[in-house]
C-alpha positions as CSV (number, residue, x, y, z in Angstrom):
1,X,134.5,127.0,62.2
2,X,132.1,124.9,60.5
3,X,133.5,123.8,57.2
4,X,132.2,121.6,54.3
5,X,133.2,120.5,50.8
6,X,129.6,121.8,48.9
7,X,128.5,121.5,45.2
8,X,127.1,125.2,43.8
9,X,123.7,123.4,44.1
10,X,124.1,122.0,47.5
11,X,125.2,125.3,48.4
12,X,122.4,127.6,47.7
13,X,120.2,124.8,49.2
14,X,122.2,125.6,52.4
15,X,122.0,129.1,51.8
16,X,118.1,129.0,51.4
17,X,118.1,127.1,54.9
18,X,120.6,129.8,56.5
19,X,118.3,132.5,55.0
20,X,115.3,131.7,56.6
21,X,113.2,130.0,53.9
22,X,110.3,128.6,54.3
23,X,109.2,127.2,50.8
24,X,111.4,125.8,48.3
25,X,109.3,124.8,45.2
26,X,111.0,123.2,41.6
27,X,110.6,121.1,38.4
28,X,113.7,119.0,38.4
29,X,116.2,120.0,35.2
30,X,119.7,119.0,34.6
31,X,122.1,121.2,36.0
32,X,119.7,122.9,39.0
33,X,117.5,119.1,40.1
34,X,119.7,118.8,43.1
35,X,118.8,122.4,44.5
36,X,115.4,121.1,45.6
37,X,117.0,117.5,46.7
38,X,119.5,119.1,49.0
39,X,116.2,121.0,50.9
40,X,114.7,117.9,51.8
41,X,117.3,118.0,54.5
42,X,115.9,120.8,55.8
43,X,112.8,120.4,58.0
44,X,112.4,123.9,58.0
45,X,112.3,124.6,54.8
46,X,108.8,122.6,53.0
47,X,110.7,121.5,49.7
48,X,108.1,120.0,46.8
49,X,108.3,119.1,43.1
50,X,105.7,121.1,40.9
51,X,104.5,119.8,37.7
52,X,105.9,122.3,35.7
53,X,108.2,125.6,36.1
54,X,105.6,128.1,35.6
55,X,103.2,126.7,38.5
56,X,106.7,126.4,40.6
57,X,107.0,130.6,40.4
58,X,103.5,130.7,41.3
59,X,103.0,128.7,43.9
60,X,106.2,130.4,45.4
61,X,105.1,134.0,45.0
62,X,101.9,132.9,46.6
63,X,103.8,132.2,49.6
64,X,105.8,135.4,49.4
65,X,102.8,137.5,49.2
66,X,102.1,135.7,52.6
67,X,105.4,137.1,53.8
68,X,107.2,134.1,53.5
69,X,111.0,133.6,52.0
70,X,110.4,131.4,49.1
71,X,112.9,129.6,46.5
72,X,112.7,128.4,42.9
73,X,115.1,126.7,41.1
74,X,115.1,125.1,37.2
75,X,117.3,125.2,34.4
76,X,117.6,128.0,31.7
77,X,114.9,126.5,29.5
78,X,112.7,126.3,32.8
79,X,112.6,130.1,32.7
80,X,110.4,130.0,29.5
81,X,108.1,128.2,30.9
82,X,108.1,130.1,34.1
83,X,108.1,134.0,32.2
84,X,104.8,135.1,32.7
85,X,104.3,134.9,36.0
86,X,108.1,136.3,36.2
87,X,107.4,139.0,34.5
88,X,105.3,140.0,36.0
89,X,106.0,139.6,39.7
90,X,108.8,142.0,38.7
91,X,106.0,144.8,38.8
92,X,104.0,143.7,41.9
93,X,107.0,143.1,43.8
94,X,107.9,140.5,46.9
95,X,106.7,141.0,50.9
96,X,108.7,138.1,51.7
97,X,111.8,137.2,50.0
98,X,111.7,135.5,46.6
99,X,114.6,134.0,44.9
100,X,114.8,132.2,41.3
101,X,117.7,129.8,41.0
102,X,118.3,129.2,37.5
103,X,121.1,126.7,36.1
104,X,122.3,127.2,32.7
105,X,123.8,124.7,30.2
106,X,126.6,125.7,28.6
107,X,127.9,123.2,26.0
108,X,124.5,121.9,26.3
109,X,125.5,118.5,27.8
110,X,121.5,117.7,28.6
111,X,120.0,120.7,27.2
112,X,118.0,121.5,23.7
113,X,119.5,125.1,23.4
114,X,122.2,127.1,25.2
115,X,120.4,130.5,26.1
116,X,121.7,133.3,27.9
117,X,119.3,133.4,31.0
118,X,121.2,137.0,31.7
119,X,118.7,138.5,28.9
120,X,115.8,137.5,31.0
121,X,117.3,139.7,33.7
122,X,117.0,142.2,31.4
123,X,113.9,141.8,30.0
124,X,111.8,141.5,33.0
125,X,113.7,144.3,35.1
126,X,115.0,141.7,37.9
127,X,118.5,142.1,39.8
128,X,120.5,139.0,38.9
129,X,123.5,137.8,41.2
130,X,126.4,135.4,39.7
131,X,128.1,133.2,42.0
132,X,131.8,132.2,41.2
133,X,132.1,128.9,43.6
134,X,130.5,127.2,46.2
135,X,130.9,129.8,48.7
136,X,129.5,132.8,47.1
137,X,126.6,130.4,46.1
138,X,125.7,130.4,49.8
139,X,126.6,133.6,50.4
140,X,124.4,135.1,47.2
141,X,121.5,133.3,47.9
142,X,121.6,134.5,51.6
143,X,121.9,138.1,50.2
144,X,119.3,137.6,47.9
145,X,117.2,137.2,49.7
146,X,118.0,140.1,52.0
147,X,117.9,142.7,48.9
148,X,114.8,141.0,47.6
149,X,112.9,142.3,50.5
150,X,115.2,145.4,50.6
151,X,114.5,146.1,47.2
152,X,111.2,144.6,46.7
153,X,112.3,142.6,44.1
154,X,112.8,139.2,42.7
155,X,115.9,138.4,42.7
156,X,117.7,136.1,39.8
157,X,120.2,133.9,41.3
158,X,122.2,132.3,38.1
159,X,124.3,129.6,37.8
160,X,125.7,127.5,35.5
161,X,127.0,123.6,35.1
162,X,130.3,124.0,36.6
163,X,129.0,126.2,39.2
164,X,126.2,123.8,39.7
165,X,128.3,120.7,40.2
166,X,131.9,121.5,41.1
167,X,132.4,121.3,45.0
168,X,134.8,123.7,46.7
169,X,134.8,124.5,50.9
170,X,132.1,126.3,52.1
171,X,132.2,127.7,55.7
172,X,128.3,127.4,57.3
173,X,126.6,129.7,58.7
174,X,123.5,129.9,61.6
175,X,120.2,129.8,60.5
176,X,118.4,133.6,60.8
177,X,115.9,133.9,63.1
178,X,113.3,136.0,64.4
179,X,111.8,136.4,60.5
180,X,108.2,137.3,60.5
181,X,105.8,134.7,60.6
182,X,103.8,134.5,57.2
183,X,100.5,136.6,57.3
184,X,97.7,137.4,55.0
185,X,98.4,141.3,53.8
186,X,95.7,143.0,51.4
187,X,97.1,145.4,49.1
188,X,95.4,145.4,45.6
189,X,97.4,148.0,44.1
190,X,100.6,146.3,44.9
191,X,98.9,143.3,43.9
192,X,96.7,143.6,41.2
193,X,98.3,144.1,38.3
194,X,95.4,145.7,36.5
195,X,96.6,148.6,33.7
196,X,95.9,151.3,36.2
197,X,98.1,149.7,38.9
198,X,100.3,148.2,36.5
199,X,101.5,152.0,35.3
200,X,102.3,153.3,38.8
201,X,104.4,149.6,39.2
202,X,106.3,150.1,36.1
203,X,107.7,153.6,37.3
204,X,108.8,151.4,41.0
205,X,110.8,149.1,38.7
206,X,112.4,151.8,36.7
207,X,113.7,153.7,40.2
208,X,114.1,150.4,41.9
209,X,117.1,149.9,39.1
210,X,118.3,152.7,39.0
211,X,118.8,152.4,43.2
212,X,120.3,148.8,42.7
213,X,123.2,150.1,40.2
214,X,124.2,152.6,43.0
215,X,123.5,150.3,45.7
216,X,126.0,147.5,44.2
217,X,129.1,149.6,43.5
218,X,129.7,150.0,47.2
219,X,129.1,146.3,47.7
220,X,132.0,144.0,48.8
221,X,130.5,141.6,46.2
222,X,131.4,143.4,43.2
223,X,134.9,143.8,44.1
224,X,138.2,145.1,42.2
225,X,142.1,142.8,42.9
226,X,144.5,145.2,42.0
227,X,147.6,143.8,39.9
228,X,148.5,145.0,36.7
229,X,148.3,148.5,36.0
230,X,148.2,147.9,32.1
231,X,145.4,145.0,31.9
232,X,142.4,144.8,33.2
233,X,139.4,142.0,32.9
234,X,136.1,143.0,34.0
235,X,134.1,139.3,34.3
236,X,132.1,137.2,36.9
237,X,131.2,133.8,37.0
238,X,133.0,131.1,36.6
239,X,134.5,132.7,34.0
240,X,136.1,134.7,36.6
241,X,137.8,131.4,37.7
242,X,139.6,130.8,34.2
243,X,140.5,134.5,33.9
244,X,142.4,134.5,37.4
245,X,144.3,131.2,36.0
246,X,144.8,131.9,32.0
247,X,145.8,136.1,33.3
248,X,147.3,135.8,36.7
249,X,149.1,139.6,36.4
250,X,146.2,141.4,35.4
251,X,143.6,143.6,37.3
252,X,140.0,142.1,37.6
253,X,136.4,143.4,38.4
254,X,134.7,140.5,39.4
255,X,130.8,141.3,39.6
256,X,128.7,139.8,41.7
257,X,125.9,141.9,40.7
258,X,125.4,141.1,36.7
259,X,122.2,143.3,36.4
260,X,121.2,146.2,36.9
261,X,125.3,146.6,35.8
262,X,127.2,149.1,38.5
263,X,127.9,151.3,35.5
264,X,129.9,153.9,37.8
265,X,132.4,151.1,39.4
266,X,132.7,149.6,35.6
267,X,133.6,153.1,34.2
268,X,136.1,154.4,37.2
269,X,137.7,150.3,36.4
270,X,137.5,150.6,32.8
271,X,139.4,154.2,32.8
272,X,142.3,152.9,34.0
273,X,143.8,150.6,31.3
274,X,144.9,150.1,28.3
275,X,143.8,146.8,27.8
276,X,140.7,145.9,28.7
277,X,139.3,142.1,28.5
278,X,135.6,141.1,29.1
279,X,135.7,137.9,30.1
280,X,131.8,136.0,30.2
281,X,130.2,133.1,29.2
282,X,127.8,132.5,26.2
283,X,126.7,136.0,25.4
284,X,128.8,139.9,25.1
285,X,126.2,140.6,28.0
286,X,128.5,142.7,29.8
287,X,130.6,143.5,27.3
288,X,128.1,145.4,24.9
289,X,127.0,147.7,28.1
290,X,130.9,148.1,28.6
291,X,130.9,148.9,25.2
292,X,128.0,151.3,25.6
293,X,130.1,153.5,28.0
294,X,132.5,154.2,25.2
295,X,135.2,151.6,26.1
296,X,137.3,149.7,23.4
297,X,137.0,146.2,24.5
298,X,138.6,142.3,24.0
299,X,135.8,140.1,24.0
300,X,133.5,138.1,21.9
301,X,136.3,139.3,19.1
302,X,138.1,136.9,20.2
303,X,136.3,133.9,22.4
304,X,133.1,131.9,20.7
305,X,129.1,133.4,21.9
306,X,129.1,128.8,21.6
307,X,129.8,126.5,24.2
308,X,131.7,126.7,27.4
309,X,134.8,128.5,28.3
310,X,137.7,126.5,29.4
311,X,140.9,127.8,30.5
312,X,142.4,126.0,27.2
313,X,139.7,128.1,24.9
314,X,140.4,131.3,26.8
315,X,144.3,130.7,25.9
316,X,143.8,130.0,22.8
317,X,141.5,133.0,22.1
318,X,143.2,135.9,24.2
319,X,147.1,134.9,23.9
320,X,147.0,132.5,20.7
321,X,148.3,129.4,22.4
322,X,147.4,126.2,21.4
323,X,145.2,124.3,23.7
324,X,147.0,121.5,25.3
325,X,146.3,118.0,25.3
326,X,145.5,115.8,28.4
327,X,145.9,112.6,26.3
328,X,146.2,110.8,23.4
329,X,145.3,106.9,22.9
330,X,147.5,105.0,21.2
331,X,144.7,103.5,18.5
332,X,141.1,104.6,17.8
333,X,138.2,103.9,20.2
334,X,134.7,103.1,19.2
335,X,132.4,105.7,19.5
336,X,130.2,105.6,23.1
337,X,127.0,107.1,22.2
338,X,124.0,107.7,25.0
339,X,122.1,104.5,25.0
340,X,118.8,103.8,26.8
341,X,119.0,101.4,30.1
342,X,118.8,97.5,29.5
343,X,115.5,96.7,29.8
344,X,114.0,99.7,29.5
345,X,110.6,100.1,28.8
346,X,110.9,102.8,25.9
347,X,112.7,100.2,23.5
348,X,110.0,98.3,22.1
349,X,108.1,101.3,21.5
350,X,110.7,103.0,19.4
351,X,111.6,99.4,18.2
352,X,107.4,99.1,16.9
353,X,107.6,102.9,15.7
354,X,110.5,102.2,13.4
355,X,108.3,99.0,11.9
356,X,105.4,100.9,11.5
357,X,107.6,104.0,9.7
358,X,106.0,106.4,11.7
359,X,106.8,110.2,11.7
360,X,107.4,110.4,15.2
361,X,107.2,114.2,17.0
362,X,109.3,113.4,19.9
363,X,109.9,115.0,23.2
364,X,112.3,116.2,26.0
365,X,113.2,112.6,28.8
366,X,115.1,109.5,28.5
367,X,113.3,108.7,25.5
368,X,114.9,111.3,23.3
369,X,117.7,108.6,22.6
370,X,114.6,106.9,20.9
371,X,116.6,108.9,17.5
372,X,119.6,106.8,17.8
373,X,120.9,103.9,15.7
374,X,119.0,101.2,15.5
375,X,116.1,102.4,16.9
376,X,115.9,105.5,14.8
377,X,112.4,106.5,15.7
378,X,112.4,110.2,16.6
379,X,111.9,112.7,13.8
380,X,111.7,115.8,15.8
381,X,112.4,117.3,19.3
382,X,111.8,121.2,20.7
383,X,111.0,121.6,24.2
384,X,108.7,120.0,26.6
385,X,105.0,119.4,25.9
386,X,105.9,120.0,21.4
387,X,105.3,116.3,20.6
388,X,101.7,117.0,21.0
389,X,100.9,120.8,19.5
390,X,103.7,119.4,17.0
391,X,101.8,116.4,16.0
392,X,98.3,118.0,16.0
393,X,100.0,120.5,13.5
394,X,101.5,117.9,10.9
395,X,98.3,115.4,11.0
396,X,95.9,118.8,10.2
397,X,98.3,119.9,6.9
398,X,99.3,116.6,5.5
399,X,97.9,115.2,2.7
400,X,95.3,112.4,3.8
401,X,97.9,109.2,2.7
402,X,100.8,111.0,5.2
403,X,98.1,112.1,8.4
404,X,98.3,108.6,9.5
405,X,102.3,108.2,9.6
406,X,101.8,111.1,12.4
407,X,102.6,109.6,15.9
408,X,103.9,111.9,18.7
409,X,105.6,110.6,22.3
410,X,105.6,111.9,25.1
411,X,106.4,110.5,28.9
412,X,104.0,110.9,31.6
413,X,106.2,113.9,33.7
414,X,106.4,115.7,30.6
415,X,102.5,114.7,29.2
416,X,101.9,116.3,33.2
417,X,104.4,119.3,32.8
418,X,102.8,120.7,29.5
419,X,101.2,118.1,27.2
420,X,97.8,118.1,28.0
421,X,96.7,121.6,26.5
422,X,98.7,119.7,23.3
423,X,96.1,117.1,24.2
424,X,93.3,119.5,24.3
425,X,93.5,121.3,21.4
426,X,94.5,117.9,19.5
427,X,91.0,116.9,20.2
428,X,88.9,120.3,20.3
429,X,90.3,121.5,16.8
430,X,89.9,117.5,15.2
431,X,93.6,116.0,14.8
432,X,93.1,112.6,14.1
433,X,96.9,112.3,15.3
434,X,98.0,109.2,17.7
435,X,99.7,109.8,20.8
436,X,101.8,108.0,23.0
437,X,102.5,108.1,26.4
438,X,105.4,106.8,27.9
439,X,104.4,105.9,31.3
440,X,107.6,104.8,33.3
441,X,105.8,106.4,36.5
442,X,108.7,108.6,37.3
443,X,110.6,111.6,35.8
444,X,113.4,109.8,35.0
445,X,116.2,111.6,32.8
446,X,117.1,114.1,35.7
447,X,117.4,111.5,38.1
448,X,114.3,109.5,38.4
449,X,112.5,112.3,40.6
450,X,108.3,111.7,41.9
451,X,105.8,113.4,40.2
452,X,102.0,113.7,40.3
453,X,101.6,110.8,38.4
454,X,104.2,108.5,40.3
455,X,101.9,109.0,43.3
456,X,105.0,110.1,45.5
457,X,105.9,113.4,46.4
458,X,109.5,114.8,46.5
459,X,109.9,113.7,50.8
460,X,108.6,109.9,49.5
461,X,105.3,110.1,51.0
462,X,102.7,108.5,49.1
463,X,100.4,111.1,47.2
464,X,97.2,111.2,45.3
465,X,98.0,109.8,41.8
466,X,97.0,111.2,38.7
467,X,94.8,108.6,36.6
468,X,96.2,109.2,33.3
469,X,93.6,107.1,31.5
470,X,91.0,108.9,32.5
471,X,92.6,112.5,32.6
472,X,93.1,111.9,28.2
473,X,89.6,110.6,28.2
474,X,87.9,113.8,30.3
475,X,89.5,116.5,27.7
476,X,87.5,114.5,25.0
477,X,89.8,111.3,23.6
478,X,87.7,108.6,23.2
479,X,90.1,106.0,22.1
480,X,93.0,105.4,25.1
481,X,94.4,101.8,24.9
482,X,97.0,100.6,27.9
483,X,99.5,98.5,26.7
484,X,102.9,96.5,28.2
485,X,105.9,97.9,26.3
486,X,107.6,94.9,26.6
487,X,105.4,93.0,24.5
488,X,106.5,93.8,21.1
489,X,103.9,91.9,19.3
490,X,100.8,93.5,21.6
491,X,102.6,97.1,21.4
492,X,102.7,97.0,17.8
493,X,99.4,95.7,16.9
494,X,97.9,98.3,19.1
495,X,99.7,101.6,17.6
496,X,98.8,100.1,14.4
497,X,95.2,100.0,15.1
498,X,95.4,103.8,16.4
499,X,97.3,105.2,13.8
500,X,94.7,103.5,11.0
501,X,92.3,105.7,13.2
502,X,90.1,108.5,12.1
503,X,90.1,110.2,15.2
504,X,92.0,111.4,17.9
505,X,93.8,108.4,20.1
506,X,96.0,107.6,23.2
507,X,98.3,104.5,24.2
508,X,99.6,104.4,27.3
509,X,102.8,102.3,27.3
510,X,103.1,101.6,31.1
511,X,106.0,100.2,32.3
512,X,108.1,101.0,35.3
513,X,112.0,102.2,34.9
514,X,114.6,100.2,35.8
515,X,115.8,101.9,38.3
516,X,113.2,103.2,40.2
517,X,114.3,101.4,44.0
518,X,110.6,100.9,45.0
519,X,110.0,98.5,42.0
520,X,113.3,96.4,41.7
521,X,111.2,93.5,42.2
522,X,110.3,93.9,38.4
523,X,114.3,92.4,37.7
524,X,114.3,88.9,36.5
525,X,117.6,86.6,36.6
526,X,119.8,87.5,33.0
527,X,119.1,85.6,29.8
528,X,121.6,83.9,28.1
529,X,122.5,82.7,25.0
530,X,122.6,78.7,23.6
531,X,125.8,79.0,21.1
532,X,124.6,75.7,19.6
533,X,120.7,77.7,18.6
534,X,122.2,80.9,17.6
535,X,122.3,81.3,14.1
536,X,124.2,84.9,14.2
537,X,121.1,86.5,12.2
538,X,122.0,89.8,14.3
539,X,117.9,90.0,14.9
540,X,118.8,91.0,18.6
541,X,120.9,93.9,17.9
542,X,118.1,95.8,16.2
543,X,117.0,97.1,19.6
544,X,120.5,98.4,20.5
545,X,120.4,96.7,24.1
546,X,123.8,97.5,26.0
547,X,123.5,94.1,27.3
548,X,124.0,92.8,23.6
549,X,127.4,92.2,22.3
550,X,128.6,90.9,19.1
551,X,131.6,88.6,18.8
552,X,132.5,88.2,15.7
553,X,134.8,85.0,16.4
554,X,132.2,83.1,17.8
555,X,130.5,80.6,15.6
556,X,130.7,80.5,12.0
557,X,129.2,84.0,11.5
558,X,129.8,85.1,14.9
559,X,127.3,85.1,17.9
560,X,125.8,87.5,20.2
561,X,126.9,87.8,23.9
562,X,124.6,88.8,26.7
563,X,126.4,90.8,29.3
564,X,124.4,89.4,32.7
565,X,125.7,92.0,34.5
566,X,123.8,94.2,32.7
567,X,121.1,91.9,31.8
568,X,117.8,92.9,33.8
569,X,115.5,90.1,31.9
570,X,113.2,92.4,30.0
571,X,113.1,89.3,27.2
572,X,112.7,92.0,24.1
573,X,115.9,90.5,23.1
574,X,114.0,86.6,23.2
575,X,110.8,87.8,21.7
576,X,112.9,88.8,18.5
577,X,115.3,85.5,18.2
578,X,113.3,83.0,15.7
579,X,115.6,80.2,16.8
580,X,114.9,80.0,20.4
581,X,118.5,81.1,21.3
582,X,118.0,82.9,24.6
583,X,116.9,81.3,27.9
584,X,116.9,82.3,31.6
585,X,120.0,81.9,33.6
586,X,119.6,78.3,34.6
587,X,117.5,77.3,31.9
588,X,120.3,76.2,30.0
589,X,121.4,78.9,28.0
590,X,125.5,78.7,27.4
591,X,126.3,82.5,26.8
């Protein structure tokens, strides 16, 4: 027996290979990015990044129309992007297997919302499957995509972070075999989803439901543990993990199948007991339909619709016990806040924005920290690709001494994934906003994955790269500058210039991340500081480098400390000493 210790991400990637796929298509997003990582070790399944989630779903169904079994994986807010087509597809139906992985957030720890990516489910008629560990992950997405060709049917495969990132055993499968190979198929009025196809569709999707409910109450994946005969907890998930520990006596149905809900199974359960818990994540998703049948419930009474569930909240909201805790320190810590990277190349940017008191209309990366103390540059944030629309918006309202203040950033995965129709209308409907792109030629908060302007693709080959200087100038910007992010002086006089403007402009801050592997050679040796030059003005600290310390008993003021561990050489910190206090490692600095 063939046995592994998998994460919920690595799993499904292993289930995708066992299943036959043949396509595997994403836009990396904190918790599903690893998904498409783990198929790169696949050389049956062709794994790529797309530019956005949307184009991801399409490029897959275009291979499932060609009979092939196709995955697609993001995170919750992915699925926005990624809706039309989805809906859509839920009416033409699959001839090969499709399967959408989505991740969701809960507790947001890298995510701008917390949606419940169950109502999507809903809302587009598609059969979603819920995983409680790594082994049902693999065993899910293999069924997936077994009923999505049974059913002809998308099929929703959700996760969420712990899911996503806890490891438990997994025992592997074989691959299948003998699949068909992909083939063109004509069928417009499967296919075309004009109004007079679309009608005949809709009435599929309805039956198509109504023959998943049935079909799932005989399946081993909705399954009732008999225990208690006086409590019952209908839940799935990983919440079905926390219920099994927090109630350990009482009776579970633990779905598999979320929606369409196997209403008969739930009411023959539900009829049984006197109390009855429903036990989910985020939103009474399962509970209102439990409801719906006419049974009296414990639920979102009694745990939050916010944040994660923890076998501590669960306690504490079902049986009134205090949550325990795992430690206590003996004296107050400082705060730890996320910081960007020493040396990055978003810091004098956010460091000139703040000068210049720009309204900045931020967006979703690395450079989202660009709001913290002391760089405090980033007055708003939505979702990927609203820095543009968002600063188009402001500059054509505001009065004409505020239009100039307007400056929106973006990075260049983002500006790719759905800034440039920001762009476009910027320039067709005459914003004379500025915009900057953060070039750090990678997408770099999810892990520092390729994309088409890195001029890498997700397997490292080298790739056609986008020009972004000439992709602003061909939707009509006349005005794109380049400019070296860690030249303070240079950044700042150029943004200046562009936001005094009368028109529509573009800088493009280019500057590699730090820890991209292909472009270490960018490091310089650490720079330290000469105690006998440094005056303890505190200058240095404005850009909030981790590599800065203060020591208060150092010098008659105190004196900064370069850590040159973390030191990378950038020289941001040297450009803003007036007293020549920082040198290169060798060069006589002290520290």
């Amino acid at each position: 027996m063939n046995r592994k210790m998998l994460s919920g991400n690595e799993a499904i990637a292993r289930g995708a290979f066992e299943a036959g796929v043949r396509l595997a298509v994403a836009y990396p997003g904190t918790p599903s990015t690893e998904i498409l990582e783990n198929c790169t070790q696949y050389p049956s399944i062709d794994a790529s990044w797309a530019p956005n989630e949307k184009v991801s779903l399409e490029v897959a169904i275009g291979a499932c129309f060609g009979g092939a079994r196709s995955l697609v994986a993001m995170k919750h807010v992915g699925v926005n992007v990624a809706a039309d087509p989805l809906f859509t597809l839920s009416y033409t139906g699959v001839v090969g297997g499709l399967v959408l992985a989505v991740a969701d957030d809960p507790e947001m720890h890298s995510s701008q919302n917390e949606q419940d990516s169950r109502h999507y489910a809903r809302a587009a008629k598609v059969p979603l499957f819920e995983p409680a560990d790594s082994q049902e992950a693999l065993e899910f997405t293999r069924l997936a995509f077994a009923a999505s060709e049974q059913f002809d049917t998308p099929i929703l495969l959700r996760t969420t972070t712990r899911i996503a990132h806890s490891k438990s055993i997994v025992t592997l499968g074989e691959p299948l075999t003998g699949l068909p190979q992909p083939a063109l198929r004509k069928d417009p009025p499967k296919f075309v989803m004009l109004p007079g196809n679309a009608r005949k569709r809709h009435l599929v999707v309805e039956e198509r439901l109504q023959r998943m409910a049935d079909w799932a109450c005989s399946q081993p994946f909705n399954r009732i543990e008999e225990r208690s005969d006086e409590v019952g907890v209908i839940t799935a998930g990983v919440a079905y993990q926390y219920a099994r520990e927090v109630l350990p006596e009482a009776s579970v149905l633990k779905l598999g199948q979320v929606y369409p809900l196997p209403l008969a199974l739930v009411r023959d359960f539900a009829t049984r007991f006197k109390t009855l818990y429903v036990i989910e994540e985020l939103e009474p998703f399962i509970e209102e339909q439990v409801r719906a049948l006419g049974f009296d419930v414990i639920g979102k009474d009694r745990l939050s619709l916010c944040g994660e569930l923890t076998p501590g909240r669960l306690r504490q909201g079902l049986l009134n016990q205090p949550i325990a805790t795992a430690f206590s320190a003996g004296e107050d810590l400082p705060q730890r806040p996320p910081n960007l990277c020493p040396g990055c190349p978003h810091r004098g940017v956010f460091y000139a924005l703040n000068r210049l008191k720009a309204f900045v209309t931020g967006d979703i990366g690395c450079y989202t920290l660009g709001f913290m103390p002391p760089l405090s540059a980033m007055d708003t944030c939505v979702c990927m690709g609203a820095s543009v629309g968002n600063a188009a918006g402001l500059n054509r309202v505001l009065p004409a001494e505020d239009k100039q203040k307007v400056v929106g950033v973006i990075g260049d995965s983002t500006f790719l994934h759905t800034g440039i129709n920001g762009l476009m209308d910027m320039v067709y409907n005459g914003s004379t906003a500025t915009l900057v792109i953060l070039d750090n030629r990678i997408t770099a908060m999810t892990g520092r994955q390729e994309n088409p302007a890195s001029g890498y693709t997700l397997a490292g080959v080298s790739s056609k790269e986008v020009d972004l200087e000439q992709l602003c100038r061909s939707v009509g910007v006349e005005h794109v500058r380049l400019v070296d992010p860690w030249d303070l002086q240079g950044t700042e006089t150029v943004i200046r210039e562009e936001m005094a403007r009368p028109a529509p402009s573009v800088v493009i801050a280019r500057g590699p991340c730090v820890l991209i592997k292909r472009d270490v050679g960018q490091r310089k040796p650490p720079l330290l500081i000469d105690e006998g030059r440094c005056t303890g003005c505190k200058a240095c600290l404005k850009i909030g480098c981790p590599a800065i310390s203060w020591q208060a008993d150092k010098g008659e003021r105190g004196q900064a400390v370069v850590d040159t561990l973390l030191c990378v050489g950038c020289g941001i910190c040297a450009q803003l000493c007036r007293f020549d206090a920082f040198s290169l490692a060798g060069e006589g600095g002290t520290n």
